[in-house]
C-alpha positions in Angstrom: -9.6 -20.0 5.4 -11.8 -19.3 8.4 -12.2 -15.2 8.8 -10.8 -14.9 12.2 -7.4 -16.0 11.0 -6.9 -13.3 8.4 -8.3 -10.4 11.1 -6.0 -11.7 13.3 -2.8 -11.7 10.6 -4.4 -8.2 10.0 -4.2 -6.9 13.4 -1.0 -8.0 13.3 0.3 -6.1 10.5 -1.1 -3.2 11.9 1.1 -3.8 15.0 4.1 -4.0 13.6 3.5 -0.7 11.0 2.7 1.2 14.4 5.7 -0.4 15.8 7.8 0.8 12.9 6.7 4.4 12.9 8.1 4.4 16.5 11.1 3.1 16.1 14.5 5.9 15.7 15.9 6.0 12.4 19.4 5.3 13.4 18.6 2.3 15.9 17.9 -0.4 13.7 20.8 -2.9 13.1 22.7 -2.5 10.0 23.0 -6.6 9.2 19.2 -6.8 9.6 17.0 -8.6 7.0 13.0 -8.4 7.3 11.2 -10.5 4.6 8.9 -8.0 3.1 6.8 -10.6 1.2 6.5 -12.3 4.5 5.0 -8.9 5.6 3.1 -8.6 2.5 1.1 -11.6 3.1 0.6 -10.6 6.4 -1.3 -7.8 5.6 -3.2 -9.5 3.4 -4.3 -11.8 6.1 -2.9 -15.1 4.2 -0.2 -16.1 6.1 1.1 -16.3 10.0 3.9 -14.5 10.6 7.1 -16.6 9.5 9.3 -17.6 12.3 12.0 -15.5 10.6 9.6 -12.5 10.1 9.4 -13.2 13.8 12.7 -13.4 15.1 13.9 -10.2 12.6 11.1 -8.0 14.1 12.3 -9.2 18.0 15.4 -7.8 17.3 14.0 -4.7 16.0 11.6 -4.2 18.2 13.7 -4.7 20.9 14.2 -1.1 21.4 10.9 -0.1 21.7 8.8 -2.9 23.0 8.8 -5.1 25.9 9.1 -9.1 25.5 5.4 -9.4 27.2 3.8 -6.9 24.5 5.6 -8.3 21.2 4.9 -12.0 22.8 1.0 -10.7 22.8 0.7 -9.5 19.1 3.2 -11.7 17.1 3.7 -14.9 18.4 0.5 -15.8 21.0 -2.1 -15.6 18.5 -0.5 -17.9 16.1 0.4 -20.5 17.9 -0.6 -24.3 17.8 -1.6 -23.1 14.5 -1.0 -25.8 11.7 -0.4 -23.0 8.7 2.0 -21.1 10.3 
């Protein structure tokens, strides 16, 4: 697994911890399901995000973030990617 890809799945666990620390206690959605081992791996740098890891934090984010931003860190840099 070339280095780059597991900064890169690094970087983008960071993101989404920042992300989290900003987000209002009572905003998120009561029916929402993030897949921690998904998040685990992340930040371990051995797996893309999963497309459901994806679309769960999207709707999370949603609050605080802008579509351009989230685009940026959690989806951009992993596509075309064949081990996502």
């Amino acid at each position: 697994m070339p280095m780059e890809n597991v900064e890169i799945r690094r970087q983008a666990y960071a993101y989404i911890r920042q992300r989290l620390a900003e987000l209002p206690v009572d905003g998120a959605e009561p029916d929402l399901f993030v897949p921690l081992d998904d998040l685990r791996l992340l930040r371990e740098g051995l797996a893309d995000p999963s497309a459901e890891l994806v679309a769960s934090l999207r709707r999370l984010f949603g609050y605080v973030v802008g579509e351009t931003e989230f685009e940026t860190h959690l989806v951009l840099p992993f596509e075309g990617k064949n081990d996502r």
